[in-house]
N, C-alpha and C positions, 0 to 999 in steps of 0.2 A: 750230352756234350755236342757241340756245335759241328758239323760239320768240318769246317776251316779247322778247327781245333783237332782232331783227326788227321785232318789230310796234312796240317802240320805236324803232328807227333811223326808220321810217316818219313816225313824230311829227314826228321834229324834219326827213326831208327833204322832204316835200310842200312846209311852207311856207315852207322858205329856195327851193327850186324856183321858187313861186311867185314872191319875191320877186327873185329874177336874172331871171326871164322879164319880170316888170316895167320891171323898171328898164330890161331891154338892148333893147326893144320901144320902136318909133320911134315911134307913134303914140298919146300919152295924152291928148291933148285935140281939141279940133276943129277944122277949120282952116276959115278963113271967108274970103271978097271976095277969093281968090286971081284969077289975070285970065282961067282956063281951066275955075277947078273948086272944088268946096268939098266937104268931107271933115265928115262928121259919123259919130262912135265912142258907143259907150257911156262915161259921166263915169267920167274919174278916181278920183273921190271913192268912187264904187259901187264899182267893182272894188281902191281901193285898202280898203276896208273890210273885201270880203272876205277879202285875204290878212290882214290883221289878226286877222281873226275866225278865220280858220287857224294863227296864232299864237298866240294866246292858247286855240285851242280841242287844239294840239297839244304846248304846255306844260301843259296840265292833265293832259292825260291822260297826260305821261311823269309828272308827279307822283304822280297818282293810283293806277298802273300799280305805282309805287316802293312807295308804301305799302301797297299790297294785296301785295306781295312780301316787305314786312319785317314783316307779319301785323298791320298796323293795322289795315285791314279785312279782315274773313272772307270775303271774296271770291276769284277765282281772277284774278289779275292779267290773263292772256291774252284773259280777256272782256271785263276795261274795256278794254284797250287793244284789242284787236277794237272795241267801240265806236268809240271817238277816233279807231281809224283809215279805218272806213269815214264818218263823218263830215269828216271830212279830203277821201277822193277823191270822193265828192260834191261838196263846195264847190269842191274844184279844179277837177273836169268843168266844174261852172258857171263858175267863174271863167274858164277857155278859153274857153267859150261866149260871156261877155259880151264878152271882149277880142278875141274875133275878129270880134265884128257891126261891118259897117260898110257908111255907104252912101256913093258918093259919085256928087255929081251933077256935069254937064259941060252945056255948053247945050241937047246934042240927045237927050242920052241917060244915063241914070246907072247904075253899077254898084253891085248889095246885093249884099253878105257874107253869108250866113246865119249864124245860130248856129251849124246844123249844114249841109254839104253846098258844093256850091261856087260861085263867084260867076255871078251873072247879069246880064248886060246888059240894061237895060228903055228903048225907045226911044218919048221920050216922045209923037210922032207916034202912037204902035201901042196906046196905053193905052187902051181899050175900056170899062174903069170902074176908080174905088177905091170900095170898100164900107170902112166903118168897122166894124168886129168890135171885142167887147169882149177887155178885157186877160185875161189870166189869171196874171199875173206882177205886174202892181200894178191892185188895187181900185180900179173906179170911173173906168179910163183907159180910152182906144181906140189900138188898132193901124188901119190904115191895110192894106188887104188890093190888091194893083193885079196887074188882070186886063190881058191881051192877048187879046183874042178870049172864047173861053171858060175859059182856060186861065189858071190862080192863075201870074203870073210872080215876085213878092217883097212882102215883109212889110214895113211899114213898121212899128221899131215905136216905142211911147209914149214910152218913154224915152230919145229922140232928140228933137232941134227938128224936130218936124213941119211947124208952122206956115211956117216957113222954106225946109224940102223941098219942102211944097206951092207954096210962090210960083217956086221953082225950076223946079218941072215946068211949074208953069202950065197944065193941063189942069182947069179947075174944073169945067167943063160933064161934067166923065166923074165928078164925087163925088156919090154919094148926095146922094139930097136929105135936108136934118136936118130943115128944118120937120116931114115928117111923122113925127119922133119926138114931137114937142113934145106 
């Protein structure tokens, strides 16, 4: 099988991939005021975007791919679609990444998902400080950083209800103070 032939199959399986992991994944929104626990994901809408962006970014590039094959453009077909397709498993990576963050809280204790690595129990007795760090994922927000001791135990991050987590933990005396931003 030809190269291009490959790097096409690529195109179009990342984001049907994508999109069965979607759908067949129990957890697309947040679950709130359950009587044990509340469950907050990253939205819907964000991770349903992505796959989108995956589909429309992995029919282009079988198009574009076509056309540099049937010598519309003087290009070597194997390099656009080398493009599309490392474009492709990037946004998929991340797309994993977002669809696996999750936090959820319980009255004494909550467990964070990381993007990457495995989950961690944070008991909110044992929380020591949250430092506010800026985002680097979206301008102009804060992550929510929650120490045990000395030791970093999980992220909270921006694009989640924080506001909400924090009432949950209820430890305000352990957050930075903001006044002395101001």
């Amino acid at each position: 099988m030809k190269v291009v032939n490959i790097l096409s199959v690529m195109c179009a399986v990342i984001p049907l991939l994508a999109t069965f992991v979607f759908r067949v994944q129990d957890e697309g929104f947040s679950e709130r005021h359950h009587s044990h626990h509340d469950t907050y994901v990253v939205s819907m809408s964000l991770t349903w975007t992505l796959v989108l962006a995956m589909f429309v970014m992995g029919a282009l590039g079988i198009l574009l791919g076509w056309l540099c094959s049937i010598s519309v453009f003087e290009t070597n077909s194997a390099v656009v679609m080398g493009f599309f397709d490392a474009y492709l498993l990037v946004s998929f990576l991340c797309w994993v990444c977002l669809v696996r963050y999750k936090v959820v809280t319980y009255d004494d204790y909550m467990e964070v998902t990381p993007f990457i690595g495995r989950t961690h129990a944070v008991t909110y007795a044992h929380i020591t400080a949250m430092k506010l760090i800026p985002s680097v994922l979206i301008k102009g927000k804060r992550n929510i950083r929650v120490y045990e001791g000395d030791k970093k135990r999980a992220l909270l991050w921006c694009g989640l209800d924080l506001d909400q987590i924090l009432i949950r933990i209820n430890r305000f005396e352990t957050l930075e103070d903001l006044s002395a931003e101001a």
